[in-house]
C-alpha positions in Angstrom: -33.9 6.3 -7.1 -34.2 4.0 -4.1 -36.4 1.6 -6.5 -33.6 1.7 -9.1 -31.2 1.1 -6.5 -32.9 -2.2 -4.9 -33.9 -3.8 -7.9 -30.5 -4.1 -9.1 -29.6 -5.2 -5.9 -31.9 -8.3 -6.4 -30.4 -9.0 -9.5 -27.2 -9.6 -8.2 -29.5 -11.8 -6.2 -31.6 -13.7 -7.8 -32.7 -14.0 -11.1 -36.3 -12.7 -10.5 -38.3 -11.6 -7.7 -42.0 -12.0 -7.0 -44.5 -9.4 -6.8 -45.4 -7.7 -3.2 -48.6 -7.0 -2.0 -49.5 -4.6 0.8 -47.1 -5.5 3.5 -47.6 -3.4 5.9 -48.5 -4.7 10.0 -48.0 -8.4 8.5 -45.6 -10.6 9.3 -43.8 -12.2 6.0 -43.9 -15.9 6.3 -40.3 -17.3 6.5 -38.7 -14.7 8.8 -39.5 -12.5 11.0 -39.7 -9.3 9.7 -42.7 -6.8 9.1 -43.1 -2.9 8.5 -44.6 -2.0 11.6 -43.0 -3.7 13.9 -39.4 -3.1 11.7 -39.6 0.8 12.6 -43.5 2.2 13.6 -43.4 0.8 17.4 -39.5 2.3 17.8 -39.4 5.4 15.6 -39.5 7.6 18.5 -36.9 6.2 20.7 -34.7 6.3 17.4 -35.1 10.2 17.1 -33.7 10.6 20.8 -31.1 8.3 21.3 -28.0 8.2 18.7 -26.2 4.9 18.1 -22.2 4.6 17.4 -19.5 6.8 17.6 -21.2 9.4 14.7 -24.5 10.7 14.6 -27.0 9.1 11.8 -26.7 10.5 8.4 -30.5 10.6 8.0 -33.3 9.9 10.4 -35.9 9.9 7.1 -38.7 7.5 8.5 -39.9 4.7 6.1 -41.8 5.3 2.6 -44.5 2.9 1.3 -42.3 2.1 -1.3 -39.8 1.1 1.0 -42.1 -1.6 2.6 -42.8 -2.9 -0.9 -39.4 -3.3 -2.1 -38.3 -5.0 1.6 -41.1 -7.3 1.0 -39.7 -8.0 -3.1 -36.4 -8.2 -1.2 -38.0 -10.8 1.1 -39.4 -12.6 -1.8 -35.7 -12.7 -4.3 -33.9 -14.0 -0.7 -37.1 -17.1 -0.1 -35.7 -19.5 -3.0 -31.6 -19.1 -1.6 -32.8 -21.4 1.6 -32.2 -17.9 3.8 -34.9 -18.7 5.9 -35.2 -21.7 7.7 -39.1 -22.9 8.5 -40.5 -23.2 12.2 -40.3 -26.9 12.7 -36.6 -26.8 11.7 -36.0 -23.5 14.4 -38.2 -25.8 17.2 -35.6 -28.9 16.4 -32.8 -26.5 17.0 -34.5 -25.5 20.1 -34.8 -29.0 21.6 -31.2 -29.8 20.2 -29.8 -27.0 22.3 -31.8 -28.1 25.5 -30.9 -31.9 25.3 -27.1 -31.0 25.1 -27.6 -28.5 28.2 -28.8 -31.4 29.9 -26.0 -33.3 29.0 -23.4 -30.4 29.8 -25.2 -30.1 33.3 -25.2 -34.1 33.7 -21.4 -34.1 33.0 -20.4 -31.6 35.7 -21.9 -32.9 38.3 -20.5 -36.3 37.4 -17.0 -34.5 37.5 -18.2 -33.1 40.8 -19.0 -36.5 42.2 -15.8 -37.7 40.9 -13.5 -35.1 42.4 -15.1 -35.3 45.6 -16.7 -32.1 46.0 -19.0 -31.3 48.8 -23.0 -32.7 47.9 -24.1 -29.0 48.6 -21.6 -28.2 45.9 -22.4 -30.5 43.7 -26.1 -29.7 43.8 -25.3 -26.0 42.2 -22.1 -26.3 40.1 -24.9 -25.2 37.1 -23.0 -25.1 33.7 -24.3 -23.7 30.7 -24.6 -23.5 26.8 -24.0 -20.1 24.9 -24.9 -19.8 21.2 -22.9 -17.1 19.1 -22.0 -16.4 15.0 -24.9 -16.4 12.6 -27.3 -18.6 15.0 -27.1 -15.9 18.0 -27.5 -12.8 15.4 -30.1 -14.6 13.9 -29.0 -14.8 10.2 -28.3 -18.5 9.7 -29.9 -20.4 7.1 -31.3 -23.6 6.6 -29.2 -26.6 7.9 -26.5 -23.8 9.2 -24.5 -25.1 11.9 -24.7 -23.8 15.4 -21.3 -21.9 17.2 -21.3 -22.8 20.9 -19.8 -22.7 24.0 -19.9 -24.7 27.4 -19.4 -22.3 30.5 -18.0 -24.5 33.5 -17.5 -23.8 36.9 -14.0 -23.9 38.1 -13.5 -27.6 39.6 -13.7 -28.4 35.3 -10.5 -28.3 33.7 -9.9 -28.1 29.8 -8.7 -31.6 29.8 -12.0 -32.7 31.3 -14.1 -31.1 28.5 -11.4 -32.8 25.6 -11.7 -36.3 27.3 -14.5 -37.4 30.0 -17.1 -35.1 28.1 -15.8 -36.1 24.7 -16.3 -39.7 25.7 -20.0 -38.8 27.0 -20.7 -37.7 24.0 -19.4 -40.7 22.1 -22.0 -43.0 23.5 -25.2 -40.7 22.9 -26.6 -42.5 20.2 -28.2 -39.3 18.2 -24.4 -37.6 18.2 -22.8 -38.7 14.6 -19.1 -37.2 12.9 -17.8 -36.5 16.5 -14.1 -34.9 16.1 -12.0 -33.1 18.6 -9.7 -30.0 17.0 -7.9 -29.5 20.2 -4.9 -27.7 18.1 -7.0 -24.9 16.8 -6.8 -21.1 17.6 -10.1 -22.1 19.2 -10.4 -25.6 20.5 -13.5 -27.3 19.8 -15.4 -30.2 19.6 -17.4 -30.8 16.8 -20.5 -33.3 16.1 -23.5 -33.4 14.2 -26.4 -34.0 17.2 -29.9 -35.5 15.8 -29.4 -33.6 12.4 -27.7 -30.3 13.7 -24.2 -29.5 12.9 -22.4 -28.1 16.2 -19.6 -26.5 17.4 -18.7 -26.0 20.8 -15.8 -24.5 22.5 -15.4 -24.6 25.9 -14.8 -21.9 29.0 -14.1 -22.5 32.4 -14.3 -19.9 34.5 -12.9 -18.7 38.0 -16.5 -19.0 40.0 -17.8 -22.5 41.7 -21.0 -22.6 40.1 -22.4 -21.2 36.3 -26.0 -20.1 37.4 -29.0 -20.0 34.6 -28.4 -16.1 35.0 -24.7 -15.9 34.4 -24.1 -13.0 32.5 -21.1 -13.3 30.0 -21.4 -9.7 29.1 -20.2 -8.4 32.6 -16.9 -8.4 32.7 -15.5 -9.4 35.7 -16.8 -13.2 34.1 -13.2 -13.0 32.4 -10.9 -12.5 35.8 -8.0 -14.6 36.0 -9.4 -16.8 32.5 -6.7 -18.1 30.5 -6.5 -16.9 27.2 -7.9 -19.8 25.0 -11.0 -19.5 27.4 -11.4 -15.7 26.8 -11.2 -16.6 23.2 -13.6 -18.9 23.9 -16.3 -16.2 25.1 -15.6 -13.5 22.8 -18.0 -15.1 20.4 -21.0 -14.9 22.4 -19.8 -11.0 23.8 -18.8 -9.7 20.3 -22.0 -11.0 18.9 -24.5 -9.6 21.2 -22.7 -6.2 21.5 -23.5 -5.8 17.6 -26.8 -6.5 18.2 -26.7 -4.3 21.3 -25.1 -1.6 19.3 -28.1 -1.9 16.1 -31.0 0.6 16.1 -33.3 -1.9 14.6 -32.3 -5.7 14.9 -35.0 -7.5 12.1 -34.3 -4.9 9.5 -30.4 -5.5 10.3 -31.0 -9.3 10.2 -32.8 -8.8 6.9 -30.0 -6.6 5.2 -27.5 -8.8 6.8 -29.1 -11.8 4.9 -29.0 -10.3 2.0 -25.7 -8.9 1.9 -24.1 -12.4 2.9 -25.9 -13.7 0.3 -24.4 -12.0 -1.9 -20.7 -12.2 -0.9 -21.3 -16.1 -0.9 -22.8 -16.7 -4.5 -19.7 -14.0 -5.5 -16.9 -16.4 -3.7 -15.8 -13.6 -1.0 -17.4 -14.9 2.1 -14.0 -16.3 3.8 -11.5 -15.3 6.3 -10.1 -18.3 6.0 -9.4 -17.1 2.0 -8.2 -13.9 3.0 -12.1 -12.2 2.8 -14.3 -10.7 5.2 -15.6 -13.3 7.7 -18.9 -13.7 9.1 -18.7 -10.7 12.1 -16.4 -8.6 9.9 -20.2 -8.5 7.6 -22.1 -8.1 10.4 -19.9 -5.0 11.8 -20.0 -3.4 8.0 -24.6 -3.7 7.9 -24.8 -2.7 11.8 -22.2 0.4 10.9 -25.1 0.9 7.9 -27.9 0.6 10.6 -26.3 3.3 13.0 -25.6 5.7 10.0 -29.4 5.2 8.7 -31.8 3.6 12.5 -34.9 4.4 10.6 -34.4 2.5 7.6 -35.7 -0.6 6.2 -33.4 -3.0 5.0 -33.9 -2.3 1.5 -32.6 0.9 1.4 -30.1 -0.4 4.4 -28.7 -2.3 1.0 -28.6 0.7 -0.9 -26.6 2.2 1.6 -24.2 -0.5 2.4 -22.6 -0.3 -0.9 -22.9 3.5 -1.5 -21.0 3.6 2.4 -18.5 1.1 1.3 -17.7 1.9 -2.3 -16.5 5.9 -0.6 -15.1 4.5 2.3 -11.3 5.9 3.1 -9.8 2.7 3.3 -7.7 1.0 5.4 -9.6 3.7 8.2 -11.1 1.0 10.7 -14.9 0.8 10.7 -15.9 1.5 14.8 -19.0 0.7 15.9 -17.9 2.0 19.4 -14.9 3.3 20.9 -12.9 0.8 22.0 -13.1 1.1 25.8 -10.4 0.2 28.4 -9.8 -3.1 30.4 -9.4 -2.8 34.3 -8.4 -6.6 33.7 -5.1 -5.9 32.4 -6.1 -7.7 29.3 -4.9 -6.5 25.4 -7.6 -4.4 24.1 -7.7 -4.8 19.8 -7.6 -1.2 18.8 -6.7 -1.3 14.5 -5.1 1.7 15.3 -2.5 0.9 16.7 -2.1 -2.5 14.8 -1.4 -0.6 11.7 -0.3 2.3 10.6 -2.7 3.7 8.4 0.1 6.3 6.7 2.6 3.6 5.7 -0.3 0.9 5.3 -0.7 0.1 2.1 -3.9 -1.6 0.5 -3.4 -3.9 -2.1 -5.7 -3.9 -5.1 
């Protein structure tokens, strides 16, 4: 059944698939996923520890078959550009570490400019966050990177839309640099040496952003105002997903493919009135928590059985949505909608 299920899967993929050889304990060139180290190393702390608000539907542990048809699955996803090859991931990495540099370089200047005290000055930090596809580790070949500059408080919005947009203007390897500073989400956006970015900026209430700042404590959102908080939600949604996963390379891999396919069937858009890129992610990782031991060629199998039954418009949790001693709004779908009088349409 489950080869039935996959093949037709990467039909709605791809045309054909190569054949798979023994997979297992290898790593498959082009991503990062293997066998072993999908579910072997982690089987047992999967058995003990439950994921999500329900318990798993089935803790069945990996078949050779599965392996096989993950690896054919690997294979269909190669020729859709999916996978992006090491050179281009090192380019990103010195991309991302040249515009820290610059990030750094600016608030200091700001510093110096504002008068702060030297011994100020020499630790106001600052820092780049990545979040969306990048940070879950799904994006594809020449993908663009989501990003956000952290600033310690002596930076003010208006800094980041003017002295550091004017920075950027005179780096000679920054091309197509555009400010959106009307959007839900102000941003910046440039192409640097080749790589698409966007970045958003935060400033929060602390004098200096150390290398250690931790967005996902909490108390990193006192006193923000609320474009800024929208600003770090990327980066805290995204790694809570991956927080919340059993497995994160066999959900990268299903996530790959299932985006994929939304995409080549024109429903990849919340701009369009479709599912978006986290509203995907949150419908595989739900799939992860209901099946941790499963490769992601069954994960796909299971996607589409969960999502074809599921009691719609019933929100899809992949926690409990906690409370906020920040007296900030917490999104609960709840009580957004209500789900009696809510009506679906077809």
């Amino acid at each position: 059944m489950v080869s039935c299920h996959v093949s037709a899967v990467l039909l709605l993929i791809a045309s054909k698939s190569k054949h798979a050889g023994q997979v297992e304990g290898k790593t498959l060139p082009g991503c990062n996923w293997s066998c072993r180290s999908s579910n072997l190393g982690g089987l047992q702390t999967q058995l003990q520890r439950s994921h999500g608000i329900t318990s798993p539907i089935s803790l069945t542990p990996p078949k050779d078959l599965d392996c096989i048809q993950t690896q054919k699955l690997v294979e269909a996803l190669k020729p859709f550009g999916v996978f992006e090859d090491q050179q281009e991931s090192n380019h990103r990495l010195v991309v991302l570490d040249k515009l820290s540099k610059l990030v750094k370089e600016w608030i200091v200047e700001l510093g110096e400019s504002k008068n702060l005290p030297p011994s100020t000055i020499a630790s106001v930090g600052g820092k780049i966050f990545t979040f969306g596809s990048y940070r879950l580790g799904v994006h594809t070949k020449g993908a663009d990177i989501d990003a956000v500059c952290v600033a310690p408080k002596h930076v003010e919005r208006s800094d980041f839309f003017q002295s550091f947009f004017d920075k950027l203007k005179h780096q000679k390897q920054i091309k197509n640099l555009r400010a959106v500073e009307d959007a839900y989400v102000p941003v910046v956006k440039f192409e640097f040496d080749g790589v698409e970015i966007d970045l958003v900026f935060a400033r929060v209430s602390m004098p200096t952003v150390s290398s250690n700042f931790d967005l996902g404590d909490d108390s990193c959102l006192r006193s923000l105002d609320i474009r800024c908080i929208r600003s770090l939600n990327g980066c805290r949604v995204t790694d809570e997903i991956l927080r919340l996963v059993p497995n994160k390379e066999n959900f990268r891999l299903a996530l790959r493919a299932i985006k994929l396919w939304a995409k080549r069937r024109g429903i990849y858009s919340n701009v369009l009135g479709f599912l978006g890129g986290v509203s995907w992610a949150m419908l595989v990782a739900k799939t992860c928590q209901l099946f941790p031991n499963a490769l992601a060629s069954v994960l796909i199998n299971k996607f589409f059985l969960i999502f074809s039954k599921w009691d719609w418009p019933n929100p899809v949790f992949l926690k409990q949505p906690g409370e906020s001693d920040l007296n900030l709004p917490v999104w609960d779908p709840r009580s957004w909608f209500p789900l009696k009088e809510y009506e679906v349409l077809s």
